[in-house]
C-alpha positions in Angstrom: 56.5 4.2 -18.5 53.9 4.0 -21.3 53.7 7.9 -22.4 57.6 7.0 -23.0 56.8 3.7 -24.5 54.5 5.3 -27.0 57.1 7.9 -27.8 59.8 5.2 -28.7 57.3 3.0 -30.5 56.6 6.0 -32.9 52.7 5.8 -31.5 53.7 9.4 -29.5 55.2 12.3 -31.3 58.5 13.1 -29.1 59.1 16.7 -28.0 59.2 18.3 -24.6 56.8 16.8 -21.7 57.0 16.6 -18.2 57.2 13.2 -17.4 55.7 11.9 -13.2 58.1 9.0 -12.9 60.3 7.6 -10.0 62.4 4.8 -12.1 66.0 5.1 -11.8 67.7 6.8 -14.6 69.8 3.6 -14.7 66.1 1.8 -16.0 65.4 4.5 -18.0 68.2 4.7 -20.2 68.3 0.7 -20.2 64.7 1.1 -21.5 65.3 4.2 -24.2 69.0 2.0 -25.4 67.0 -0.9 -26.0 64.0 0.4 -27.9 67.1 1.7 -30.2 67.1 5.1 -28.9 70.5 7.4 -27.6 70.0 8.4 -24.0 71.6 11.7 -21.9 71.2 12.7 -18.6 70.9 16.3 -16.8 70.8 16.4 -13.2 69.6 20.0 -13.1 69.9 20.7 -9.2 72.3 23.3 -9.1 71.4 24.5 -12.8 70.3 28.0 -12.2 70.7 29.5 -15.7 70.1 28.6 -19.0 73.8 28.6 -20.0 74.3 26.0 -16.9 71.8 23.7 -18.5 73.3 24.4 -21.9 76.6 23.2 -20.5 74.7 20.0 -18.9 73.3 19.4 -22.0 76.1 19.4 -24.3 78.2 17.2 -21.7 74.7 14.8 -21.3 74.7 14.0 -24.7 78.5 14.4 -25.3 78.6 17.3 -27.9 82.0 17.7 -30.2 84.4 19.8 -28.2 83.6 22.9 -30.1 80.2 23.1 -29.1 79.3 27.0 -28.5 77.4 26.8 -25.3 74.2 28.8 -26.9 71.2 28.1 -28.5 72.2 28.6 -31.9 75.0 25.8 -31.6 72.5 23.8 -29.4 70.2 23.8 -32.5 73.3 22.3 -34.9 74.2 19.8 -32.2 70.7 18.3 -32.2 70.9 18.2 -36.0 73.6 16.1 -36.1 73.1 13.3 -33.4 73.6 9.9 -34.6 70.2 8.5 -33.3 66.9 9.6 -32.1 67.6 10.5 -28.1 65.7 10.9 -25.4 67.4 13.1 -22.8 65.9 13.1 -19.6 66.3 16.2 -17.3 66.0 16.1 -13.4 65.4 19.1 -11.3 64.9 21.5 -14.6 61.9 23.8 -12.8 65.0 25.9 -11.1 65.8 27.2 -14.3 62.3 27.9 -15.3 61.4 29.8 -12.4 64.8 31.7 -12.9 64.7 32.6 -16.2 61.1 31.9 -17.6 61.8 33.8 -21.1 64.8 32.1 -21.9 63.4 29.0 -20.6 60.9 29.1 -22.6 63.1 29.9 -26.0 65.2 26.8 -25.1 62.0 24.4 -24.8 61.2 25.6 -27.8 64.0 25.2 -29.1 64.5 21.5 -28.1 60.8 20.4 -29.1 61.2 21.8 -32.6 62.9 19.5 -35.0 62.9 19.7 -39.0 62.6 17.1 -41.2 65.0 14.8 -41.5 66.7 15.9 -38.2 66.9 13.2 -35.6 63.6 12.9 -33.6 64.7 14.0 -29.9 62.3 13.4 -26.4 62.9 15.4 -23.6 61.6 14.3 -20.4 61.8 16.8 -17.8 61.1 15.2 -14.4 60.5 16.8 -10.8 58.8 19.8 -9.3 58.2 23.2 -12.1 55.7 25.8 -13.2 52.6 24.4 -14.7 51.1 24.7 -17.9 55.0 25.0 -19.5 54.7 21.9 -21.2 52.2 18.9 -21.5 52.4 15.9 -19.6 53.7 12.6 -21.3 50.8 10.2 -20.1 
């Protein structure tokens, strides 16, 4: 867990990695909750498009109930979370082989934050493409 320890330490910049790690997601969240961080979970298997994993996301990290479902509402949702999150996403290389383009606007999407706005880590676990996004260490 060190490339995530780093990241909640502040010693790791946070974005979107690929992260090799078999720890439960019940250990995971225990460890991002009490470093101070918000956790979400996306179980991706079964995820096929990018409005599927828009949907997981918004329920993962339990979006107001007028949440749009698109990237433009994903963007303000991020915005306004409460605390720096880490959101760990299982399965995700579906969707990446599926829609590659779109896939790739939504990493971007997720590993850009402004200032000010809440620092957010996505770890995306399991099988995908290489070379889509770095591995956290």
């Amino acid at each position: 867990m060190s490339g995530l320890a780093a990241v909640l330490a502040g010693r790791h910049a946070p974005g979107v990695h690929r992260w090799d790690s078999a720890l439960d997601v019940a250990d995971v969240r225990h460890a991002v909750e009490h470093a101070g961080w918000a956790f979400g979970y996306v179980d991706g298997a079964g995820l096929d498009t990018v409005a599927d994993v828009l949907r997981g996301i918004g329920e993962a990290l339990a979006f107001p109930d007028h949440y749009g479902h698109n990237l433009d509402a994903l963007n303000d949702c991020l915005r306004d979370l409460a605390a720096p999150t880490v959101l760990l996403w299982d399965a995700w290389g579906g969707v990446a082989h599926a829609e590659p383009r779109r896939f790739a606007v939504l990493v971007d999407l997720l590993g850009t934050r402004a200032d000010g706005d809440p620092q957010v880590e996505v770890l995306l676990r399991g099988p995908g493409p290489e070379g889509v996004v770095p591995l956290l260490g």
